[in-house]
Backbone bond lengths (Angstrom), bond angles and torsions (degrees), N, CA, C in turn:
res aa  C-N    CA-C-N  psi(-1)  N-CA   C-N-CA  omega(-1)  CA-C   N-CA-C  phi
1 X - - - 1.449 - - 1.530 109.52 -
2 X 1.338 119.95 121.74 1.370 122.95 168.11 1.480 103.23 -105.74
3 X 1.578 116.56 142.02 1.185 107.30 -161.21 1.912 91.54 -173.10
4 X 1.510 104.74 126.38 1.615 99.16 -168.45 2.015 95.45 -126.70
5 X 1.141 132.16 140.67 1.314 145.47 -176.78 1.179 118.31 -122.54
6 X 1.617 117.67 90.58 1.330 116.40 -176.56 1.785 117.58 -123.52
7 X 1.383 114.65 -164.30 1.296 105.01 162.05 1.538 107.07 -138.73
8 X 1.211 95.61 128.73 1.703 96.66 -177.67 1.912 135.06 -54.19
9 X 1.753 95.52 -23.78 1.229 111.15 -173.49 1.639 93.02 -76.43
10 X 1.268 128.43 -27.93 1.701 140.01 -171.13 1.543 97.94 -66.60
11 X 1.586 107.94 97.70 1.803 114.14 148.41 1.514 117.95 -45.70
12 X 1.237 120.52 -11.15 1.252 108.43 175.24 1.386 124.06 -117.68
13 X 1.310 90.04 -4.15 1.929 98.14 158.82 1.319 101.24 -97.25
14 X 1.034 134.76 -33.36 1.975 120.33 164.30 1.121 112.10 -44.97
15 X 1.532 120.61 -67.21 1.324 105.52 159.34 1.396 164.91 -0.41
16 X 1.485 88.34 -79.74 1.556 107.34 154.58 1.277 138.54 -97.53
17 X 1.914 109.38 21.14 1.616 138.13 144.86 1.644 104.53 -54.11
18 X 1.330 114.29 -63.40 1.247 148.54 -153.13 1.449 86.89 -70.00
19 X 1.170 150.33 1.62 1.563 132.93 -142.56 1.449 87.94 -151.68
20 X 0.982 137.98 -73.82 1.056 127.94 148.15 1.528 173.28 -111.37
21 X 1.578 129.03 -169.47 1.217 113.63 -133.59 1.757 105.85 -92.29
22 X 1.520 101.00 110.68 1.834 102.27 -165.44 1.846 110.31 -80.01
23 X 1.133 101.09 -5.56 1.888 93.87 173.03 1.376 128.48 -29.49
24 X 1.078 143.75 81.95 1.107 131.30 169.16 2.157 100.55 132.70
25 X 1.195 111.65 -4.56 1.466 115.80 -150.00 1.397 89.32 -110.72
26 X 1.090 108.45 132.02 1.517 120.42 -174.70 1.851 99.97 -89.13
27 X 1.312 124.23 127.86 1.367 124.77 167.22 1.321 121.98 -110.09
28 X 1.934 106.70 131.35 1.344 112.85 -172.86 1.787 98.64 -95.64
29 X 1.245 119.77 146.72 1.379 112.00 148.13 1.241 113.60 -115.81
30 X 1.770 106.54 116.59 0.987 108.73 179.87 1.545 145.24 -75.94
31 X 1.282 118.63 18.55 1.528 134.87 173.58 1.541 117.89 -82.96
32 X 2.193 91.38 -54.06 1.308 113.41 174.47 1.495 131.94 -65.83
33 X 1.409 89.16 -24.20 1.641 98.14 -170.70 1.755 99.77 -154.00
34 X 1.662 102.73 94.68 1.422 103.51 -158.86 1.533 123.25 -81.00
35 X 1.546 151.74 163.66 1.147 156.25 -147.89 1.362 88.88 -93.07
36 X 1.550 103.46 138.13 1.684 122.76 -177.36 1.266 102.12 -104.72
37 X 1.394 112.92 148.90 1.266 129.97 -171.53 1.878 105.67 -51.65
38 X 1.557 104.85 -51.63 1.651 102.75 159.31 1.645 116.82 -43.76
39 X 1.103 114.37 -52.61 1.673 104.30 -166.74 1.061 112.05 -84.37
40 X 1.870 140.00 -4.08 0.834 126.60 162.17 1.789 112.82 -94.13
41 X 1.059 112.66 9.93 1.807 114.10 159.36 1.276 114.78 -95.11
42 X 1.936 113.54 -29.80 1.513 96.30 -173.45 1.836 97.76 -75.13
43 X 1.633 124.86 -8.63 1.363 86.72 175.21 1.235 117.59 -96.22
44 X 1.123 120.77 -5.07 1.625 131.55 166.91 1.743 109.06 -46.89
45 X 1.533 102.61 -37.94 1.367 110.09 -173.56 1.396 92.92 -79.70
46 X 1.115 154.03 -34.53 1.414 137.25 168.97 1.421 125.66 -68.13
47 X 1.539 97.14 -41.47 1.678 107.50 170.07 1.609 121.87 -64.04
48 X 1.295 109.42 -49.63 1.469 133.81 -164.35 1.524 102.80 69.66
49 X 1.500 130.60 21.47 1.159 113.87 -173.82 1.668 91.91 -146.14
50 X 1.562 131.42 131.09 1.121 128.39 169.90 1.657 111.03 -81.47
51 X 1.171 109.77 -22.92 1.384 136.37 149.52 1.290 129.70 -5.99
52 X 1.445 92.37 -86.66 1.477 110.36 165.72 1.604 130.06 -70.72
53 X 1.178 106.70 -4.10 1.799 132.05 177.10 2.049 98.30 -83.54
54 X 1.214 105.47 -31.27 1.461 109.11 -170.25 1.884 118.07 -87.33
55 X 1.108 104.31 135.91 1.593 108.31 -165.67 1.522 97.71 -117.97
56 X 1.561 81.64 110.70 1.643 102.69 -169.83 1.696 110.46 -95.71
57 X 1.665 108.15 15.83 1.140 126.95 179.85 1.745 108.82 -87.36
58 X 1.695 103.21 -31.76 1.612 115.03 -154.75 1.827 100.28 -57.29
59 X 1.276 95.95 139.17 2.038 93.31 162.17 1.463 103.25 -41.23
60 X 0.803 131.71 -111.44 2.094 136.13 -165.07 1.245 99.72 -6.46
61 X 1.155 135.22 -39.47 1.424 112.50 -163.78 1.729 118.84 -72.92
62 X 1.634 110.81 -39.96 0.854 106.48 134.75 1.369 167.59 -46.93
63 X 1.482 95.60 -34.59 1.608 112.83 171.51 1.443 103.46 -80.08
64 X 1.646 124.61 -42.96 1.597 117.10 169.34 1.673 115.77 -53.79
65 X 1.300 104.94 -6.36 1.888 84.24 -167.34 1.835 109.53 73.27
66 X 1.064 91.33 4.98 1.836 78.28 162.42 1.513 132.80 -67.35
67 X 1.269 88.33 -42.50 2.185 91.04 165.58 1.184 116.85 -44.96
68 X 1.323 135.18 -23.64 1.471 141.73 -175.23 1.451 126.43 -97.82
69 X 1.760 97.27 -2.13 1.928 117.77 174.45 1.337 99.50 -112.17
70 X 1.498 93.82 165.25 0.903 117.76 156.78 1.177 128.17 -98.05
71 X 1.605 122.97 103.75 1.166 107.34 158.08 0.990 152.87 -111.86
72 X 1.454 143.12 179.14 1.514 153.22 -153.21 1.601 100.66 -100.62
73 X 1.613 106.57 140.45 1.650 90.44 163.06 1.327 124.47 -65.49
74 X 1.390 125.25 -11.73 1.791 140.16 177.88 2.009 79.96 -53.38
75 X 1.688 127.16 -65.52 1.185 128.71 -149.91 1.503 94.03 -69.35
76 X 0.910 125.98 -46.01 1.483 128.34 -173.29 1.703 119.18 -48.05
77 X 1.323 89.01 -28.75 1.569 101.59 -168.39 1.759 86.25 -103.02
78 X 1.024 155.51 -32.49 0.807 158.00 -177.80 1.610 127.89 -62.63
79 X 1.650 98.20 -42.18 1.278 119.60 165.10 1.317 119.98 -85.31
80 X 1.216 118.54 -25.41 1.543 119.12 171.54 1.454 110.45 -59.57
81 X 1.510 118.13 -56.50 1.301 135.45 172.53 1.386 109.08 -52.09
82 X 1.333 150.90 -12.28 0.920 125.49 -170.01 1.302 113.43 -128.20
83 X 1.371 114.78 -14.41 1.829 137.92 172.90 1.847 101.32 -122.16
84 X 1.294 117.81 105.15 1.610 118.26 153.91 1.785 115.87 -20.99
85 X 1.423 88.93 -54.96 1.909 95.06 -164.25 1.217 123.28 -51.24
86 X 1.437 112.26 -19.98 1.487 131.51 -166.40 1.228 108.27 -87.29
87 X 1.336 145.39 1.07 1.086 154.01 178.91 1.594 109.81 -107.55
88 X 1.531 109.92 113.22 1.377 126.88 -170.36 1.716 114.46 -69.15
89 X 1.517 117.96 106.40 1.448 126.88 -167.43 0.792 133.81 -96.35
90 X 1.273 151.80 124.55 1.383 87.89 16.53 1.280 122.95 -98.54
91 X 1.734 139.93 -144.29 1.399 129.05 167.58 1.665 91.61 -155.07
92 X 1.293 104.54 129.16 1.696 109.21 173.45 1.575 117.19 -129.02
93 X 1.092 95.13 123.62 1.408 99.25 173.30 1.910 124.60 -89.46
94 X 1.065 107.04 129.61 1.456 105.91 -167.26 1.464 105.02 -158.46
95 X 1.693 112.25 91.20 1.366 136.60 -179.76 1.139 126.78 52.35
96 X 1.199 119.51 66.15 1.508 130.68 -147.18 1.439 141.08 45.06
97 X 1.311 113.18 -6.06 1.865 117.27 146.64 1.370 108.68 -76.15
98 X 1.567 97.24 159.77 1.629 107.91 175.91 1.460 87.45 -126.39
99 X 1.298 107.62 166.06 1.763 137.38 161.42 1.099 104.60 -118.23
100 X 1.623 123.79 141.47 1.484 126.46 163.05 1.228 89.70 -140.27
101 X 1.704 93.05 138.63 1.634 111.80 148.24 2.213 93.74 92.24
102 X 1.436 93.55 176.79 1.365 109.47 -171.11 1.521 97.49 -106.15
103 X 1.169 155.26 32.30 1.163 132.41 -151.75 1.891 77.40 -98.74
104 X 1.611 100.81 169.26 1.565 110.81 169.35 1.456 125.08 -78.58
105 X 1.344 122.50 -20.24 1.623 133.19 158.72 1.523 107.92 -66.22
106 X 1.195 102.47 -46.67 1.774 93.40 177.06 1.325 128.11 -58.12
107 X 1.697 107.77 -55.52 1.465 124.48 170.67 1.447 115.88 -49.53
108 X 1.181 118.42 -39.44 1.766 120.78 163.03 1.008 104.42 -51.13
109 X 1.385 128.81 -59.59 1.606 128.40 -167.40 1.332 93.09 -69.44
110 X 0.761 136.91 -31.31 1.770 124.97 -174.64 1.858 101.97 -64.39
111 X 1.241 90.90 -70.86 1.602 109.40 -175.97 1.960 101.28 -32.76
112 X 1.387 109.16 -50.19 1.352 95.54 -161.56 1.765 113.71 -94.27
113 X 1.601 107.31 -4.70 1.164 104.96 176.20 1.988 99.35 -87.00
114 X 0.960 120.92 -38.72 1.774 115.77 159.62 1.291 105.84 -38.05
115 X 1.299 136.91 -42.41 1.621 135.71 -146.07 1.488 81.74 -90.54
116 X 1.192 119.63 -43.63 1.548 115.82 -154.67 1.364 90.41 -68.56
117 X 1.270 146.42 -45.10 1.527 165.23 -118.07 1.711 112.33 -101.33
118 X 1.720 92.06 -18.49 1.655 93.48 173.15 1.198 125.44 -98.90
């Protein structure tokens, strides 16, 4: 399964649209067409962490007062599901690895596990 999860309004998932090579990669937008309770476990099952799926960068989290809880991965998954923003971008799935997030070590690893993929 190749499979990429972004948000279109995100300059930094345009970005890193633009960067790399989408042939074959199915694209979700996640605002328009939101993450199902299935697709946010199968990446949990790659991650093992709902955790690390969560973007503790997004406005709301702050504006909710979440920095100041504790939360559970039950909340993590909970909040992802119920706000788009909360989901760390982008996340690609590509044959049982996942990618999370924009960092520049990741996006390499993205870039070269696609390369490997053709």
């Amino acid at each position: 399964m190749k499979k990429l999860y972004y948000l279109k309004t995100c300059d930094t998932c345009r970005r890193i649209l633009k960067e790399i090579n989408l042939e074959g990669i199915e694209l979700q937008e996640i605002k328009e067409n939101a993450i199902t309770v299935q697709q946010i476990e199968e990446m949990h099952a790659l991650s093992n962490s709902y955790e690390a799926l969560f973007s503790k960068r997004a406005q709301k989290y702050k504006a909710m007062g979440l920095k100041d809880q504790k939360l559970t991965e039950q909340d993590y998954k909970q909040l992802i599901l119920e706000t788009y923003t909360f989901l760390k971008r982008p996340v690609a799935l590509l044959n049982g690895e996942i990618f999370i997030g924009n960092s520049k070590k990741n996006i390499e690893a993205l870039k070269a596990a696609i390369n490997a993929c053709k």
